[in-house]
Structure formats: C-alpha cells, structure tokens
C-alpha positions in Angstrom: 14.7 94.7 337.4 15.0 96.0 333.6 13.6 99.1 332.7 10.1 99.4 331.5 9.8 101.1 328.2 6.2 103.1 327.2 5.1 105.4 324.3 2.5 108.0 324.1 -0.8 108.0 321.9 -1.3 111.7 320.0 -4.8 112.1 321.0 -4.8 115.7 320.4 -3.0 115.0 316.9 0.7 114.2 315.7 3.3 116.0 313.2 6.8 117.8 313.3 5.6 121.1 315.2 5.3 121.1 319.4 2.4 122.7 318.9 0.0 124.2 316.2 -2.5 127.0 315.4 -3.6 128.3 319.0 -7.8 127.1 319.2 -10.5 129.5 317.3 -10.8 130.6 320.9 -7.7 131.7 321.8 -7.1 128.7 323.9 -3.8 126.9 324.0 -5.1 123.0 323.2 -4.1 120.8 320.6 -0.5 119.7 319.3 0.2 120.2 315.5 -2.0 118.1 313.7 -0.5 117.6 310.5 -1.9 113.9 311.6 -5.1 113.8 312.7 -6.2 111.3 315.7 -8.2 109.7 314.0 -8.9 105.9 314.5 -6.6 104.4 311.4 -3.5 106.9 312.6 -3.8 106.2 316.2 -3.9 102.5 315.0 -0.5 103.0 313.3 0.9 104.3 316.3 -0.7 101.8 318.7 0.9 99.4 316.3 4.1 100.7 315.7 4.3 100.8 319.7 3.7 96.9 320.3 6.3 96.1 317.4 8.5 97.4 318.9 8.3 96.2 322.5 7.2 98.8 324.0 4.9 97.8 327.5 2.1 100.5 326.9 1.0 103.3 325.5 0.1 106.9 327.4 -3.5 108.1 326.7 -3.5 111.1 327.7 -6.6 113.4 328.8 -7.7 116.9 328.9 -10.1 119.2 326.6 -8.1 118.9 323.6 -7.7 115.4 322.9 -10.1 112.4 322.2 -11.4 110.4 325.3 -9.0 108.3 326.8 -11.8 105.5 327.8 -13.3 105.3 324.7 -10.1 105.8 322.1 -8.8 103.3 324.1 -11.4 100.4 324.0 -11.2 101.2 320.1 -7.5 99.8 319.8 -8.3 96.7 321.9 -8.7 94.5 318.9 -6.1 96.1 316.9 -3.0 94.8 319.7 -2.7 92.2 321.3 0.1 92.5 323.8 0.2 96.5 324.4 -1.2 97.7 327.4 -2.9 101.0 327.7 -2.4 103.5 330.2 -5.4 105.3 330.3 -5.1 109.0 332.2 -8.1 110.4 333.9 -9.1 112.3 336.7 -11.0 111.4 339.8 -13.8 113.0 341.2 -15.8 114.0 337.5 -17.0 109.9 337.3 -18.0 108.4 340.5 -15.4 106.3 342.2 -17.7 102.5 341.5 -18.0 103.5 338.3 -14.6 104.1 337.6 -13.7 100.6 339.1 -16.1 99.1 336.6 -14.9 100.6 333.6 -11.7 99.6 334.6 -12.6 96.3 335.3 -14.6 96.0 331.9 -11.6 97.1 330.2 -8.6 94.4 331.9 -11.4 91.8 331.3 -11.9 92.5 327.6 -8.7 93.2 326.9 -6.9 90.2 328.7 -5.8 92.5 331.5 -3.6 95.2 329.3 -4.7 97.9 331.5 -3.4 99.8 333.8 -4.1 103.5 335.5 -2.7 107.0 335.9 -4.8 109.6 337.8 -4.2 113.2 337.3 -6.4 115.5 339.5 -5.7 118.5 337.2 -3.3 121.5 338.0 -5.5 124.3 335.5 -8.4 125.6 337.8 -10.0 126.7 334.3 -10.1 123.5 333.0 -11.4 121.8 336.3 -14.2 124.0 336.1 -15.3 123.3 332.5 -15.6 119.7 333.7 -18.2 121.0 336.4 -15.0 120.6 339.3 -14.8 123.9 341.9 -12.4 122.3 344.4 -9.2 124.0 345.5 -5.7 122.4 344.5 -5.7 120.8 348.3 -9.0 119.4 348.2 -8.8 117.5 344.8 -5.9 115.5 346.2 -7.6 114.8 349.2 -10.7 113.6 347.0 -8.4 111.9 345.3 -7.1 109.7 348.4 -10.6 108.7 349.1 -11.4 107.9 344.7 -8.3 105.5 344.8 -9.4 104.0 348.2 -13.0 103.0 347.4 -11.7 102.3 343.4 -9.7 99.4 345.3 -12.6 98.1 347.7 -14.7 97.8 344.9 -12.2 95.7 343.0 -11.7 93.8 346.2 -14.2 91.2 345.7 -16.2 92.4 349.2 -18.8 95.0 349.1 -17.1 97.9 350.4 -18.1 101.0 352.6 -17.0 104.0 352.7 -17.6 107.9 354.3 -15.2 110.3 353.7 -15.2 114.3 353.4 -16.3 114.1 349.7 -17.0 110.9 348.7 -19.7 108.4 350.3 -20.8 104.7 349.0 -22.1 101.6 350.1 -21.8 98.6 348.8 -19.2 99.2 345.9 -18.0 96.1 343.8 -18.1 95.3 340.2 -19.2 91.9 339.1 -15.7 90.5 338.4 -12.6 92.0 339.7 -9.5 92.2 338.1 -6.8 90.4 339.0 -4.0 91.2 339.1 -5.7 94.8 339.7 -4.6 97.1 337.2 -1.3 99.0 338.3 -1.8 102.7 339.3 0.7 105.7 338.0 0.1 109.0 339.8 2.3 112.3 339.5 2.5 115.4 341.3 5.5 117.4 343.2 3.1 119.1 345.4 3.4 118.0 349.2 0.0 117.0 349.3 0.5 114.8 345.7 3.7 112.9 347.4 1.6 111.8 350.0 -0.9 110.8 348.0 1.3 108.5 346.0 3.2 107.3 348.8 0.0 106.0 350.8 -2.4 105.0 347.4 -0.4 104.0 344.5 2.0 101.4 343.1 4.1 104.0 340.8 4.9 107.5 341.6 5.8 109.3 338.4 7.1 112.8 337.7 8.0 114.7 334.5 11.6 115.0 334.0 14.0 117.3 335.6 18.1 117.5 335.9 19.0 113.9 337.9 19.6 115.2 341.7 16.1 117.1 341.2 14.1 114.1 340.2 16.1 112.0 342.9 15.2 114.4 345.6 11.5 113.9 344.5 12.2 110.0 344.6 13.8 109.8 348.2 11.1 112.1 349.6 8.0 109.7 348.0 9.8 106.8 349.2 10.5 108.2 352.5 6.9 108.9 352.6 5.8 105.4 351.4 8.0 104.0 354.0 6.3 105.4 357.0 3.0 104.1 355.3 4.7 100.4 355.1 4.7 100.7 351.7 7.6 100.2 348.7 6.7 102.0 345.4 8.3 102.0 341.7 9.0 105.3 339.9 8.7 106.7 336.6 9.3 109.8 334.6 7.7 111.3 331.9 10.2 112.4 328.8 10.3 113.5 325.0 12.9 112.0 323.4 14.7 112.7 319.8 17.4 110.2 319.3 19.6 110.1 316.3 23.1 108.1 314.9 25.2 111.3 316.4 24.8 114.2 318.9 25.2 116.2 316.1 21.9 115.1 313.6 20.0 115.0 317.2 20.3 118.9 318.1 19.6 119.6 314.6 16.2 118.1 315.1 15.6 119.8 318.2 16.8 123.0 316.5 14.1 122.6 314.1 11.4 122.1 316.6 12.3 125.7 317.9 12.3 127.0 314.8 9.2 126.2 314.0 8.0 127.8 317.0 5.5 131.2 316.6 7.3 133.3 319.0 4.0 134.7 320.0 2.6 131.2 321.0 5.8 130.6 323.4 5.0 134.3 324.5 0.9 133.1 325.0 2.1 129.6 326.4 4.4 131.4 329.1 1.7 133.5 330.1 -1.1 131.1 330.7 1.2 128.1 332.1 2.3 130.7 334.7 -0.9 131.1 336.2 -1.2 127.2 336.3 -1.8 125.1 340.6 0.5 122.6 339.6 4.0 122.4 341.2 5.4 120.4 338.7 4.3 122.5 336.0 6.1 125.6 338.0 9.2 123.1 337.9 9.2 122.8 334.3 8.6 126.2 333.4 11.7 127.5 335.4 14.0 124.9 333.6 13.0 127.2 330.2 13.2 130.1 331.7 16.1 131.0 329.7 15.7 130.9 326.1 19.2 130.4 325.4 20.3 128.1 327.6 17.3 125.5 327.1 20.2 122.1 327.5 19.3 122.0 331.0 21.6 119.3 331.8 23.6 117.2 329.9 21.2 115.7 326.8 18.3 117.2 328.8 16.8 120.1 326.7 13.3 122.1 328.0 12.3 123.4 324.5 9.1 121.6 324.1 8.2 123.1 327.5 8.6 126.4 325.7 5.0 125.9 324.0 3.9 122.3 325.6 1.5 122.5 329.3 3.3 119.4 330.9 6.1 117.2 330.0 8.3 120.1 328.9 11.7 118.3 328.5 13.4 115.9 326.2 16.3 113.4 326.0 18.8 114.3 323.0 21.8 112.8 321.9 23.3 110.1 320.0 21.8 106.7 320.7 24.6 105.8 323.1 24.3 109.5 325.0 20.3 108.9 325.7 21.1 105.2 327.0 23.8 106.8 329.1 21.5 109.7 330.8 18.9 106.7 331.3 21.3 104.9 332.8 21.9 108.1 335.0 18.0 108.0 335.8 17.3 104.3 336.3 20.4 104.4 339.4 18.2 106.8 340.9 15.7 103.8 341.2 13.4 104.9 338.0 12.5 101.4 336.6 9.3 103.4 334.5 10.2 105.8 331.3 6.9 107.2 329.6 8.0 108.5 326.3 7.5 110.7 323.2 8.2 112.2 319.9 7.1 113.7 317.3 6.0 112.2 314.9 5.2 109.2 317.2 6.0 106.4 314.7 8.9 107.9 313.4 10.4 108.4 316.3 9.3 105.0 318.1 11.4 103.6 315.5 14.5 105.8 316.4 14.4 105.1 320.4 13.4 101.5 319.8 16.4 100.6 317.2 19.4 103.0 318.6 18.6 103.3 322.6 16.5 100.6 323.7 19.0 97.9 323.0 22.0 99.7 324.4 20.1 100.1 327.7 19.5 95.9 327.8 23.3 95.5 326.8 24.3 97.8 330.0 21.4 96.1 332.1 22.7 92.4 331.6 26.1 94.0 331.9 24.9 94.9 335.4 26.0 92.8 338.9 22.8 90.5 340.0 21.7 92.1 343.4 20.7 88.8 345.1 
C-alpha cells in the first residue's frame, strides 16, 4: 500500500509566524494571519492541495477557526477530486444529525468526505460549547456517537440506549456508500480503545519513531482483540528545502519570530491541558535548546502551537527518508502542514513526495 498524502486548511488564518497577536482576551487562538481565511484564500489552498495530488485536506475545529461543516461545503464546487476531512467533536450535535450532515456532504460532493472526531483535551473550551463531561466520560460518549453515527448510515432504522446517548429510529434518507472513513486520535488509554473498537484509522501527532510505534502496536493490539485491523496516521508540520542546510534556516526563522512571552503564555496554559497527547508533545520541547528531537524531527512549533507541535526538516531526500522510517512502522496516513500552506504544498509535493513513490515501487511486493 502507498502512502497517503494530506494537507491542512488554515481556518484560523495562514502566514510565516506559528502563531500571532495573543486574542483581545488574552486567549491563545488563532495562527498568524497575515492571510486571512477567508473564502478566495482558502480556495487557493484547497486548490493548490488537489494540484498537487494530495488525497485531502485537514479542517480543523476549535473556537478560533471558521466552521469546519460549513467552510467545507463552500469549497465543494471549487475541487473536484480533494476530499475533505472535516474535524469535529461528538456529543455538541446529536449523533442522527451528525450522520446526516455527513451523508448530505459525500452525496453532494461525490463522496470526498471523510471524518476525524476529536472529543477535546481543554476542559475550558468544552465548556464554552455547553460540554461539562470529564476527560473519561467524553470518550465514552464518544463510543456510543460513532456507534449510532454508523446505524444510521446503515440503511436500517437503528436503536440505541446507552449511558449518554438514546435514539430510535436513526437513519438518513440515503446512506453513503462507501461510508465515509473515520480518523480518530488520542494517546489516552481510554482514546486507544476507542479507536481500536470504532474507527478505521487511528492517528496520533508525531513523536520520535519507537514512541509513535509503541502507540501503534498497542492500538493494533487492541483492535485485534476487537476482530478488527486498523490503518494509522500521524499528524506532522513539515518544512522541506533542496539541502539540510536552507531547511533549518527556515525553522530558525520560525523561532525567531517567536514573542518569548507567547511561548512563556503557551507553556503555561497547554500545561494545564486533559490531553495525553498534548502532555507528549509538550515534553518533547521541554528544552529550548535541544528542540531536534530526533533526527529531522524538530518540536518548535509546539513551543507556541496547542496540538501538532512537531515538524519534519531536512533536505528533500532526508524527510522522504524519516517517512520511510514512519511508514515501516505501518503508518500508511501522513496529515501535513506548513506555513504558508501553498508555499509549502509546493515544496513537499515537488522535492519529497516523489522520492517517497521512487522508494515505494523500489519496494519487494508482499503477496
């Protein structure tokens, strides 16, 4: 299987800064929006994306950047092979609902859909959205979302009862088929068994290799005993240039254009995050000196950035090489980012992406 390819749509805005001005309110939100999201820029990136091969772009979702649903539909018309997949969280729409919108969206779109549900790691955040549950109880809420989500898409008016969801009945007037693929992420015990029993891809942001392939065996461990198989993804920045040498000069700049007293702000308020894999990331930054984690694996947007905090940087031929190192692990999925988003589409897409086919149809056939 060759490796799947996606980019990432700047809801929150694009530019050459990590992040920006901290909100009016003090709030750590939006990237630097030199670019605003609007509708024509988004387009150029949705664009940009599908010239380029990639499968889909990331739509990300969160108080700071535009609706994924509705930014989404917008760009329908303006592709025509990218798929989009659209982050949310379950358990502030009703499950039905959620499976219609879905289905609405793979049946106008030609099926270029596909899911990743995030049940939130920032307790502060959950509860602007109206959500009081405890770290444990929105995964387990989640288990039941994805389970009715599927019965309704099944075709067969489905019933369910479960600790904090209830329907009867659910369907939506045409399901999707194929049904939309489902990414899901989370390092937490309870989030690996999530994935291994609910979803089709289990995807993590990206740590040193043995790290992210402990994460992998455990998941597919877990799958296993659920008679299950699962792909796996991660989640990456990536700054790609002709030699090492231009690359960590870009990288460089991104820290220099850092306000010390935002990475002071961002340490602060990440640290008080629920999510495991946030904790993860903000212990490979923990030294500001030492931020090349691993070889080509650098955690300086993590310095500033809630989530994916890490980056692949190198030559061309060095990032194909670490995601070599990755996809033997068994990572067929690589979500990924720079900033800007078109300019550097165009790096990753023209130096790394054809290197990585060469090496795959180098690669002995497993028949």
């Amino acid at each position: 299987m060759s490796s799947s390819f996606h980019w990432f749509l700047p809801t929150s805005g694009d530019g050459r800064e990590v992040f920006g001005a901290l909100q009016s309110s003090g709030v750590l939100g939006t990237a630097s929006a030199h670019r605003a999201p609007d509708l024509e820029y988004l387009t150029l990136v949705a664009k940009t994306a599908e010239k380029l091969g990639f499968e889909s772009v990331l739509t990300p979702t969160g108080t700071w950047c535009l609706d994924a649903w509705v930014t989404t539909a917008a760009l329908i018309q303006e592709t025509s092979r990218l798929k989009f997949l659209v982050a949310f969280r379950p358990g502030l729409i009703t499950p039905t609902l959620a499976a219609q919108q879905a289905a609405t969206f793979a049946e106008l779109s030609g099926g270029r859909l596909a899911l990743n549900i995030v049940t939130g790691g920032d307790r502060e955040e959950q509860e602007r959205f109206g959500d009081h549950l405890g770290k444990e109880e929105r995964y387990a809420r989640a288990a039941e979302f994805l389970q009715i989500v599927r019965g309704a898409w099944s075709g067969t008016p489905y019933d369910f009862v479960g600790e904090y969801l209830d329907v009867t009945g659910a369907t939506v007037a045409r399901p999707p088929s194929p049904a939309p693929a489902v990414f899901f992420g989370g390092a937490s015990d309870a989030a690996r068994e999530v994935a291994a029993a609910h979803v089709d891809t289990y995807l993590t942001w990206t740590e040193p290799p043995d790290k992210v392939a402990a994460l992998i065996d455990d998941v597919r461990a877990r799958a296993a005993r659920h008679g299950r198989t699962l792909s796996f993804g991660i989640r990456a920045h990536v700054i790609t240039r002709d030699t090492r040498e231009e690359a960590w000069a870009e990288a460089r700049k991104l820290v220099d254009r850092m306000d010390p007293n935002v990475i002071a702000l961002a340490r602060e308020r990440l640290l008080q995050s629920e999510s495991e894999g946030q904790r993860r990331q903000l212990a490979l930054n923990a030294d500001l000196a030492n931020l090349e984690v691993y070889p080509g694996l650098w955690a300086g947007y993590g310095l500033v950035r809630p989530g994916a905090g890490t980056a692949f940087v190198g030559s061309h031929a060095e990032v194909a090489d670490l995601i070599g190192q990755y996809r033997a692990l068994g990572v067929d999925h690589f979500i990924l980012s720079g900033q800007p988003h078109i300019e550097e589409a165009y790096w990753f897409a023209e130096g790394v992406a054809p290197l990585v086919r060469a090496a795959e149809a180098r690669a002995p056939q497993v028949i």
